[in-house]
Residue frames as a rotation matrix with the C-alpha (Angstrom) as fourth column:
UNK 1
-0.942 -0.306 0.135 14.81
0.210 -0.856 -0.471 3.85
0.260 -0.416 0.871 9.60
UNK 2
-0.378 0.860 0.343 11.07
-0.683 -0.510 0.524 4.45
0.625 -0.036 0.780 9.32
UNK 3
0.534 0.721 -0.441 9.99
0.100 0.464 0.880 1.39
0.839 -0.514 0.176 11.27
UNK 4
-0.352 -0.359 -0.864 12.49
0.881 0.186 -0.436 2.29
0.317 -0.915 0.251 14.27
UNK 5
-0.853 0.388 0.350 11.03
-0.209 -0.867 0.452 5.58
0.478 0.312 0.821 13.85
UNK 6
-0.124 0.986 -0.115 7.64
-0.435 0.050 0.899 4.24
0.892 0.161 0.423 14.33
UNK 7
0.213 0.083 -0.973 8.44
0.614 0.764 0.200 1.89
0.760 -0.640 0.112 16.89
UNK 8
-0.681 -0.702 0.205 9.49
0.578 -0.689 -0.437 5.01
0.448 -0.179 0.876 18.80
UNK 9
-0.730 0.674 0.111 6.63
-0.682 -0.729 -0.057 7.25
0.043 -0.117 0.992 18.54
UNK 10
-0.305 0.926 -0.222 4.24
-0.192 0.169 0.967 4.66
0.933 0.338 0.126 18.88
UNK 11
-0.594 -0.208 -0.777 5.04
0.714 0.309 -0.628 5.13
0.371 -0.928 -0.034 22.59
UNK 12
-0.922 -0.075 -0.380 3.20
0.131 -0.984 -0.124 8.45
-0.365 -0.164 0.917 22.28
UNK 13
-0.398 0.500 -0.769 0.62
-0.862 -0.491 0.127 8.40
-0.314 0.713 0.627 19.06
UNK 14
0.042 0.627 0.778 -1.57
-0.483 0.694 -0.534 5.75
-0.875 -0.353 0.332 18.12
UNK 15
-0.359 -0.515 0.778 -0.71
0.388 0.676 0.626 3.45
-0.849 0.527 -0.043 15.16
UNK 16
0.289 0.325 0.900 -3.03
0.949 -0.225 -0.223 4.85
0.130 0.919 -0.373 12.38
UNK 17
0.931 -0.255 -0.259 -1.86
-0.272 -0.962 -0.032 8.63
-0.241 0.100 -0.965 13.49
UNK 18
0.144 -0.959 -0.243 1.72
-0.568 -0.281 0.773 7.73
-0.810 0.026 -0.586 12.86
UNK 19
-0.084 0.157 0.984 0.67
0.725 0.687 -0.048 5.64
-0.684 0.709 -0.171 9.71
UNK 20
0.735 0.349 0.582 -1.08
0.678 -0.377 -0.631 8.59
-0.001 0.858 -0.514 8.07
UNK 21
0.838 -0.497 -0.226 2.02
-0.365 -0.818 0.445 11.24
-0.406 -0.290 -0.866 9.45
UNK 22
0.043 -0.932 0.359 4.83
-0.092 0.354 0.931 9.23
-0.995 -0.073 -0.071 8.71
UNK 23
0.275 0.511 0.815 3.24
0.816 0.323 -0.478 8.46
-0.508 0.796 -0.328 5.14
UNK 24
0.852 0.521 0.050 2.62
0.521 -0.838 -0.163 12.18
-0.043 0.165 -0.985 4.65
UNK 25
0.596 -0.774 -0.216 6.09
-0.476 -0.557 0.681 13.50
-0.647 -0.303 -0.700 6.04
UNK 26
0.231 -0.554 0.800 8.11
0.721 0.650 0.242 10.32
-0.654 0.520 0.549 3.61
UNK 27
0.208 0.028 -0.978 9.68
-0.690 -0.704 -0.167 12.43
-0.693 0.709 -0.127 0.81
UNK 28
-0.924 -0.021 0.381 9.16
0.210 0.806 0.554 9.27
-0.319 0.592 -0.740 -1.17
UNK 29
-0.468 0.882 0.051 5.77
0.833 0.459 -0.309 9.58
-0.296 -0.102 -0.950 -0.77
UNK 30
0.193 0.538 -0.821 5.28
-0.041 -0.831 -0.555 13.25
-0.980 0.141 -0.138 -0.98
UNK 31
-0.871 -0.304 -0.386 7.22
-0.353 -0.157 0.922 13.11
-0.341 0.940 0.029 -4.58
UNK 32
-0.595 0.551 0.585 3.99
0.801 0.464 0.379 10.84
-0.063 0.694 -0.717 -5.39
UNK 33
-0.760 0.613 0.217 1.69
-0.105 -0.445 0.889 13.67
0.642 0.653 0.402 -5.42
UNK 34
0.033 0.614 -0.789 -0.37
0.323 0.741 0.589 11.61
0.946 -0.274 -0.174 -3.05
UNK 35
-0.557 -0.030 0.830 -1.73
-0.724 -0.472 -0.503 12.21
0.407 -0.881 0.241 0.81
UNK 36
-0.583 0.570 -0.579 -3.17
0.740 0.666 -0.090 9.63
0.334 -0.481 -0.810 3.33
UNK 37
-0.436 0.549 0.713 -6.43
-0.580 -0.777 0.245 11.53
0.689 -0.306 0.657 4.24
UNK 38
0.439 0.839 0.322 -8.02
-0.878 0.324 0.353 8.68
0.192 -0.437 0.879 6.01
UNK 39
-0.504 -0.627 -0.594 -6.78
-0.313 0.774 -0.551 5.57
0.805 -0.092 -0.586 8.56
UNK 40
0.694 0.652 -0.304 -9.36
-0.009 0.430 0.903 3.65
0.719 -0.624 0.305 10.21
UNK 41
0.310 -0.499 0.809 -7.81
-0.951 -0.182 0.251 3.24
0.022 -0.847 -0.531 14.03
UNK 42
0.692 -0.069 0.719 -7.21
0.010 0.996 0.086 -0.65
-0.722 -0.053 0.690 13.02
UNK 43
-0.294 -0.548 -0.783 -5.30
-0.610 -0.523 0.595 0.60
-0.736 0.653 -0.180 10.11
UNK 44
-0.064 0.794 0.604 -8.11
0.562 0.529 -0.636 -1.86
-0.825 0.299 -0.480 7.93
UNK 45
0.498 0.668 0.553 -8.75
0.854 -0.269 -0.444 0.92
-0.148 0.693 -0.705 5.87
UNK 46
-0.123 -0.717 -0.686 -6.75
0.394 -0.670 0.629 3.62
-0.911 -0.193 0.365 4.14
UNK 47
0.723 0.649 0.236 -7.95
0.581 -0.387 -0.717 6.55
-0.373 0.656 -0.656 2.03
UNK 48
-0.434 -0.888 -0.152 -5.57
0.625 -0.419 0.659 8.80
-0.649 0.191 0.736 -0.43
UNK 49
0.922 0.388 -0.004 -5.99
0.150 -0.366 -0.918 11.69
-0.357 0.846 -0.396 -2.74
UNK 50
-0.113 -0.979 -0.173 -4.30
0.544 -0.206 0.813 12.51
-0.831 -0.002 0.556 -4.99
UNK 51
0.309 0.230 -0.923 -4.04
-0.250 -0.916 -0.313 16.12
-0.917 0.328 -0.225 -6.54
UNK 52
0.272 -0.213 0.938 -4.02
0.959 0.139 -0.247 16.79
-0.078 0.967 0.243 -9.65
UNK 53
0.917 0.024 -0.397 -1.71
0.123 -0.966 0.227 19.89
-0.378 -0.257 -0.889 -10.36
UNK 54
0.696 -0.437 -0.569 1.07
-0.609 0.060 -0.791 21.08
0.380 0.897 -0.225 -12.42
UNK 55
-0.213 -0.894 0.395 3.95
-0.922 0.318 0.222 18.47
-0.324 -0.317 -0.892 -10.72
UNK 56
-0.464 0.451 0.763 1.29
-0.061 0.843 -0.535 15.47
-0.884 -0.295 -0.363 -12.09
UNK 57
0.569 0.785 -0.247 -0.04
-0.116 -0.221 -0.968 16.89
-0.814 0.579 -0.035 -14.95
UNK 58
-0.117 -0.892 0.437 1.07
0.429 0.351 0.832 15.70
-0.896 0.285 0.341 -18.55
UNK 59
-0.994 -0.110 -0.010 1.33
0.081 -0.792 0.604 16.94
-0.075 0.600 0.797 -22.06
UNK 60
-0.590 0.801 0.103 -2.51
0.431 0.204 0.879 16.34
0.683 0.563 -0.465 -22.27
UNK 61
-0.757 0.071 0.649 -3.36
-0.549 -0.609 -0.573 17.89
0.355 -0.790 0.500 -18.89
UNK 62
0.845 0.517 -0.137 -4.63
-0.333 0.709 0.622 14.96
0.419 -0.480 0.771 -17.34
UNK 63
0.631 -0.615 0.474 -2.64
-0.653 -0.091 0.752 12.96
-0.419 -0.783 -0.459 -14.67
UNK 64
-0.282 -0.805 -0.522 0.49
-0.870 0.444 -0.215 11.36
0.405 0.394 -0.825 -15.51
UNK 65
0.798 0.225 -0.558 -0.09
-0.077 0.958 0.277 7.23
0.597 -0.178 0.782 -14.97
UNK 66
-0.070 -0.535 -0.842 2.87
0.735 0.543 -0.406 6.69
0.674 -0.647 0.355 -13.25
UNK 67
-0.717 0.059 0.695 1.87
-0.621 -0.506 -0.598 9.34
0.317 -0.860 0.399 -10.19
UNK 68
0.387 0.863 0.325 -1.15
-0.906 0.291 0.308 7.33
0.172 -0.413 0.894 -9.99
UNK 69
0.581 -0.198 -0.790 1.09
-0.146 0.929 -0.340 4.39
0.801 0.313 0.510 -9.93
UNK 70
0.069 -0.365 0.929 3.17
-0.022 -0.931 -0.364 5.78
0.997 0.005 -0.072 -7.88
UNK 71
-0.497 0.541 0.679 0.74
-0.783 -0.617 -0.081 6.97
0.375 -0.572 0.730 -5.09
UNK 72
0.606 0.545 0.580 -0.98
-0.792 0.486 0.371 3.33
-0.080 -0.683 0.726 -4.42
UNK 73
0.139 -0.643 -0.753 2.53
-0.366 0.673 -0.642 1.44
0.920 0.366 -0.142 -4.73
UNK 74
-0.883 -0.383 0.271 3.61
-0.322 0.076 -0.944 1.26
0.341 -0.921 -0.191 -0.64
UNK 75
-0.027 0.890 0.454 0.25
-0.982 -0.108 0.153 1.12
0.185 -0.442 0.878 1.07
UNK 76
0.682 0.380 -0.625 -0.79
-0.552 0.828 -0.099 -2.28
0.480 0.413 0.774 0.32
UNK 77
-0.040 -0.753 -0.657 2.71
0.375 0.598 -0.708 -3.71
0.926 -0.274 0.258 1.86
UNK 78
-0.865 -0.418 0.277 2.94
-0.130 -0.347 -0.929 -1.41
0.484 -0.840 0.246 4.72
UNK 79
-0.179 0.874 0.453 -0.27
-0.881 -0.347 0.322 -1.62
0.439 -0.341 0.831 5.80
UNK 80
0.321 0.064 -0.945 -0.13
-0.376 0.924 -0.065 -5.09
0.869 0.376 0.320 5.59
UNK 81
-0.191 -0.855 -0.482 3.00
0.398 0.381 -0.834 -5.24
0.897 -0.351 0.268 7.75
UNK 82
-0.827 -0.072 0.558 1.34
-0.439 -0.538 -0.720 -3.08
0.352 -0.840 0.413 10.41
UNK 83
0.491 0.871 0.029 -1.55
-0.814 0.446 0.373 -5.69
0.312 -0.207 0.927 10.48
UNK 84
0.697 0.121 -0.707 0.32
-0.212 0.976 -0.041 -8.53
0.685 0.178 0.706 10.97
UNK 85
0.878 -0.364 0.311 3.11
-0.470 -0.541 0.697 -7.46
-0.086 -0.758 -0.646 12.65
UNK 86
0.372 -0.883 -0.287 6.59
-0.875 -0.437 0.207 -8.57
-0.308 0.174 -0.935 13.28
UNK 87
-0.019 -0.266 0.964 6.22
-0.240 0.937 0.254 -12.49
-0.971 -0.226 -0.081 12.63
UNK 88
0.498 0.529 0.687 5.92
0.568 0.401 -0.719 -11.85
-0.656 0.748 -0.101 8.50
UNK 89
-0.593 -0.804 0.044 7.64
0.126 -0.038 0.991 -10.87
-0.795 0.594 0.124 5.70
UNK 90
0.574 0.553 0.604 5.52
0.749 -0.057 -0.660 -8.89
-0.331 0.831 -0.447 3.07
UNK 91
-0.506 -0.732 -0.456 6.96
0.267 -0.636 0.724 -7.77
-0.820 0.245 0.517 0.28
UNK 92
0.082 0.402 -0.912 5.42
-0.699 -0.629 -0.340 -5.96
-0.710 0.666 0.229 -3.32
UNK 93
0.286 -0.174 0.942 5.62
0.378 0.924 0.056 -8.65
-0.881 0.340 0.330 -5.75
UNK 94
-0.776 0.211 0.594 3.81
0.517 -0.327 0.791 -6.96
0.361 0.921 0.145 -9.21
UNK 95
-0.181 0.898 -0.401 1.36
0.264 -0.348 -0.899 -4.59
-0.947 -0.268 -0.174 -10.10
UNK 96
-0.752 0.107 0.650 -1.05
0.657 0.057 0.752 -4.19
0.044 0.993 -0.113 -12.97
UNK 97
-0.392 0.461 -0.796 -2.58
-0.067 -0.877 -0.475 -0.94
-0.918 -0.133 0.374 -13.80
UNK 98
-0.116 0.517 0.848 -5.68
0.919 -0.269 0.289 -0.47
0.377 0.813 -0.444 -16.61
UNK 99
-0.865 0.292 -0.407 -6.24
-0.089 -0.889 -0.449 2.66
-0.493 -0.352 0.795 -17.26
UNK 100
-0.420 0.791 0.445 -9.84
0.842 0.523 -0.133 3.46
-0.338 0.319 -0.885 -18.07
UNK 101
0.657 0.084 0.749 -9.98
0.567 -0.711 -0.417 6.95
0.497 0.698 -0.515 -18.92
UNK 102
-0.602 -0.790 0.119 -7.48
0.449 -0.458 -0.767 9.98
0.661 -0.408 0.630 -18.52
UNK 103
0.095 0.323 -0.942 -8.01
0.984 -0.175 0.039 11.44
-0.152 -0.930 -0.334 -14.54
UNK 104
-0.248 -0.303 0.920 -8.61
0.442 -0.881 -0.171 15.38
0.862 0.364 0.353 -15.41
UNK 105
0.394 0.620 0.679 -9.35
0.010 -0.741 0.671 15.76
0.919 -0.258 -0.298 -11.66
UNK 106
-0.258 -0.450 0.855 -8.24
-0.965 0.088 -0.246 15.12
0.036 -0.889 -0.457 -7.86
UNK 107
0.091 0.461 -0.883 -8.50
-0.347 0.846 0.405 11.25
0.934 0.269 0.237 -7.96
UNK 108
-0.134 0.013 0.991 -8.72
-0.991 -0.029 -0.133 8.99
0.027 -0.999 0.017 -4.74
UNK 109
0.045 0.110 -0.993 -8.43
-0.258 0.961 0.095 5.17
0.965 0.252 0.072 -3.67
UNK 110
0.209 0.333 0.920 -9.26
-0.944 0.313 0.102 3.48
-0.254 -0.890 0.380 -0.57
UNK 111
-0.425 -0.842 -0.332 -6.72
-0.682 0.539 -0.495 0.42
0.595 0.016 -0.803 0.55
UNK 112
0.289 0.886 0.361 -8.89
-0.866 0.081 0.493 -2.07
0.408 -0.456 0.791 2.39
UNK 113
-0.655 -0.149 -0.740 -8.34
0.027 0.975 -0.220 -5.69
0.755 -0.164 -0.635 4.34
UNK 114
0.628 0.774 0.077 -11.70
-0.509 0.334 0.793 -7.51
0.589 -0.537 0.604 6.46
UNK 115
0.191 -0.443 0.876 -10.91
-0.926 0.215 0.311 -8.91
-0.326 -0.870 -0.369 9.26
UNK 116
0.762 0.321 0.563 -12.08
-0.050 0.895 -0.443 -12.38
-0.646 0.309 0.698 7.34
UNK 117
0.873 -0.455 -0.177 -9.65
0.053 0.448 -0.892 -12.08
0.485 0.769 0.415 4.66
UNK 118
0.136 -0.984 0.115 -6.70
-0.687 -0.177 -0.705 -11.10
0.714 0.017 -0.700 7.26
UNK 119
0.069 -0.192 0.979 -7.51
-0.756 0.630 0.176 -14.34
-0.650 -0.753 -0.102 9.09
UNK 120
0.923 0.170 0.345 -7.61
0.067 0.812 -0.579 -16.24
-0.379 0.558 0.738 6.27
UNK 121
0.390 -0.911 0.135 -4.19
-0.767 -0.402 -0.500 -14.53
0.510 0.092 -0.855 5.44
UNK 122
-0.194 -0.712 0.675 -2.54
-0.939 0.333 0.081 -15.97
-0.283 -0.618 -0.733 8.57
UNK 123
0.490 0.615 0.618 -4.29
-0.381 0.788 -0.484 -19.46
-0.784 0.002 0.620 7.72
UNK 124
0.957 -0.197 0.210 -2.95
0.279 0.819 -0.501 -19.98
-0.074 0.538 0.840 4.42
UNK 125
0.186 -0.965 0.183 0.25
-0.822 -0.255 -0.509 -18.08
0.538 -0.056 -0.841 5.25
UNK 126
-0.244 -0.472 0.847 0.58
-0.735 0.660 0.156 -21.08
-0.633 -0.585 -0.508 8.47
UNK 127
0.433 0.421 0.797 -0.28
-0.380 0.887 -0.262 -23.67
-0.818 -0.190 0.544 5.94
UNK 128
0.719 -0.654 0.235 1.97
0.633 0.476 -0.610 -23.43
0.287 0.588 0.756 2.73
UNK 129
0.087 -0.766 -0.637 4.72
0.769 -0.355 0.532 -20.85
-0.633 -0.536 0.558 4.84
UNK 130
-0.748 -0.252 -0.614 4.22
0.032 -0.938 0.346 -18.36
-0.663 0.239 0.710 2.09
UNK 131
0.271 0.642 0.717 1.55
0.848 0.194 -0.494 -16.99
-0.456 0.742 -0.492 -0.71
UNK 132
-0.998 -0.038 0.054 1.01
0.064 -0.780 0.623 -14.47
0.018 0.625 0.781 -3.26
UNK 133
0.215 0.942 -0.258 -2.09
0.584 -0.335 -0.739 -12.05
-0.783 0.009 -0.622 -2.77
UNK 134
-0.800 -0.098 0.592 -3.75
0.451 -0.748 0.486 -10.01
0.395 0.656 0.643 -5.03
UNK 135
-0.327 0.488 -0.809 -5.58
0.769 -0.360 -0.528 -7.33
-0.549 -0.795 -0.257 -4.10
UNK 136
0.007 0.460 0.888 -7.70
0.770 -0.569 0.288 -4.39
0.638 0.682 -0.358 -6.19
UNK 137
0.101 0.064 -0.993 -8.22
0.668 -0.744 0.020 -1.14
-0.737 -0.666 -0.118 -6.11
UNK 138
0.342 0.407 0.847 -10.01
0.887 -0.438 -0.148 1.69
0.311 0.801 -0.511 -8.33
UNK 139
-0.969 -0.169 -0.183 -8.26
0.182 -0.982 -0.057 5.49
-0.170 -0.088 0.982 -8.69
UNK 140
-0.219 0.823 0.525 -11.46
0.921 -0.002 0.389 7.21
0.321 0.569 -0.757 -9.08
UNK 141
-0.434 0.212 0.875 -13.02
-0.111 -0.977 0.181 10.80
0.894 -0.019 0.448 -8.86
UNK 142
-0.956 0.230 0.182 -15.06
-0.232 -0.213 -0.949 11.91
-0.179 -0.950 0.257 -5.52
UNK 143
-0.004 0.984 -0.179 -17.85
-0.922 -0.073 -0.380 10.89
-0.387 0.163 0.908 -7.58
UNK 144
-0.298 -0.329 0.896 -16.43
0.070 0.929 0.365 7.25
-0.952 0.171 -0.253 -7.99
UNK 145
0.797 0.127 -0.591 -15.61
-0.521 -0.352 -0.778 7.89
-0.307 0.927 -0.215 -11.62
UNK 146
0.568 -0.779 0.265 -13.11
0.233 0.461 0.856 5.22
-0.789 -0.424 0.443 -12.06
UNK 147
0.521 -0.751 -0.406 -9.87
-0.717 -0.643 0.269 6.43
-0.463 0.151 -0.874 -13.33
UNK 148
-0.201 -0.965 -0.168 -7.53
-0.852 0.257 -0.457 3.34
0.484 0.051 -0.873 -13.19
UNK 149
0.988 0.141 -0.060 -8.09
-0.111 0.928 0.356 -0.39
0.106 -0.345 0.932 -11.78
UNK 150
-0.203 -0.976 -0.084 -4.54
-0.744 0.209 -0.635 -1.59
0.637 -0.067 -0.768 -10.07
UNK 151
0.873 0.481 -0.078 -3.81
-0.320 0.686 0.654 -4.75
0.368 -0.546 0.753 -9.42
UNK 152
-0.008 -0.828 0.561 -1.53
-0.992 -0.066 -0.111 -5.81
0.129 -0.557 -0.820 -6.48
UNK 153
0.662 0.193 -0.725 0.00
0.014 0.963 0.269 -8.88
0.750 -0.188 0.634 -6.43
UNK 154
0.157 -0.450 0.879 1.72
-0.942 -0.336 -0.004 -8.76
0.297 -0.827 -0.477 -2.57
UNK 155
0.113 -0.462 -0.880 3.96
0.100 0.886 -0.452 -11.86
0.989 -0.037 0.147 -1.45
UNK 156
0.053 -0.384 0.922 3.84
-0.790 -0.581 -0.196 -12.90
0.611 -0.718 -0.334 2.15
UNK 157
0.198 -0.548 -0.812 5.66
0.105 0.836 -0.539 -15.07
0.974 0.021 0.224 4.44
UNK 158
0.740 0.039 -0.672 6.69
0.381 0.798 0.467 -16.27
0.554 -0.601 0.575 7.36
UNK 159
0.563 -0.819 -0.113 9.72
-0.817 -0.572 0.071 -14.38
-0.123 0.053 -0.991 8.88
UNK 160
-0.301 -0.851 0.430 11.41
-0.713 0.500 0.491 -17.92
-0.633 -0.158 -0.758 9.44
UNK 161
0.549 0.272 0.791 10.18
0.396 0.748 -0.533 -19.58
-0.736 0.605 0.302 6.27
UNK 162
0.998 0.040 -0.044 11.46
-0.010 -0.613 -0.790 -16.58
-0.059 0.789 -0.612 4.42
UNK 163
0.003 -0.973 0.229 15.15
-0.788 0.139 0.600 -16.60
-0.615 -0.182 -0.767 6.56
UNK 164
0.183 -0.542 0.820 15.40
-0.269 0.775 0.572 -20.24
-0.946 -0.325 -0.004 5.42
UNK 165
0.537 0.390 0.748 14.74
0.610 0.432 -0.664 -19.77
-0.582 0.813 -0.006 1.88
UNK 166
0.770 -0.612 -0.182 17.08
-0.637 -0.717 -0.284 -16.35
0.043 0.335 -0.941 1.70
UNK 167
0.309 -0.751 0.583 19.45
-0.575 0.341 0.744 -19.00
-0.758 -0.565 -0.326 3.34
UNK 168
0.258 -0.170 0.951 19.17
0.411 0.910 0.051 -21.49
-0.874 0.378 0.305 0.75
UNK 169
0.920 0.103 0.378 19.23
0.364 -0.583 -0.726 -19.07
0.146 0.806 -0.574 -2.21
UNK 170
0.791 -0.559 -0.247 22.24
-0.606 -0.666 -0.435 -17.74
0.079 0.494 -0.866 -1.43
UNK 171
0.110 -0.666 0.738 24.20
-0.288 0.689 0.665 -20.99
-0.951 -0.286 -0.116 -0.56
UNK 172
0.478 0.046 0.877 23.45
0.670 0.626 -0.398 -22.11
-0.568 0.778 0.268 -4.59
């Protein structure tokens, strides 16, 4: 629904406005607590806060871990998928989350891919038809107090490496 959605309005609005709206409006997303405040016009770069306030707050009054968990689950895939576009297949694998101390404030992360690492993407994506990335990324205060370290471990593929391997998988 959301990417015919998108494909829609992106006849109108420019790819990183209907990234950070569509994001923003998701009532998936809003449940996280979380807002896109920032989308480079490449969509490269993508900034979130996320409030801290009594829907987030636990018995200690600091933020619940799984809002912050939450809040930088999607990104990382979708973003992806709006970089690469419709010839790939990227899905969430895993994520690992350290916390490093409890977040008693508005926290914030910032989703990132160089151009260098999203050619090197396609590269080893055309050379073994599929990998597993991992990617970082620090919750932290406005004063880069770090909060939380999550690591993403994002699978991506081929669309027609991926068909032939759903194909085979479901023939056994």
């Amino acid at each position: 629904m959301y990417k015919a959605i998108f494909a829609f309005m992106s006849k109108y609005f420019k790819k990183n406005t209907l990234f950070k709206i569509l994001f923003n409006i998701s009532p998936m997303y809003r449940r996280t607590n979380a807002r896109l405040i920032e989308v480079s016009e490449d969509v490269h770069k993508v900034k979130i806060k996320i409030s801290l306030n009594y829907k987030n707050r636990n018995y200690m009054g600091t933020m619940f871990g799984g809002s912050m968990l939450s809040a930088t689950d999607p990104i990382y895939m979708i973003q992806l998928l709006q970089i690469l576009g419709d010839d790939y297949v990227v899905w969430d694998k895993a994520t690992n989350i350290r916390f490093k101390k409890p977040a008693n404030q508005h926290s914030y992360a910032i989703f990132e891919f160089t151009e260098q690492e999203i050619v090197q993407i396609k590269e080893d994506v055309a050379q073994n038809n599929e990998i597993d990335l991992v990617k970082n990324l620090y919750i932290q205060s406005s004063t880069n107090q770090i909060f939380a370290v999550v690591d993403k471990t994002i699978y991506i593929s081929t669309k027609s490496h991926y068909k032939a391997k759903k194909k085979k998988l479901n023939r056994q």
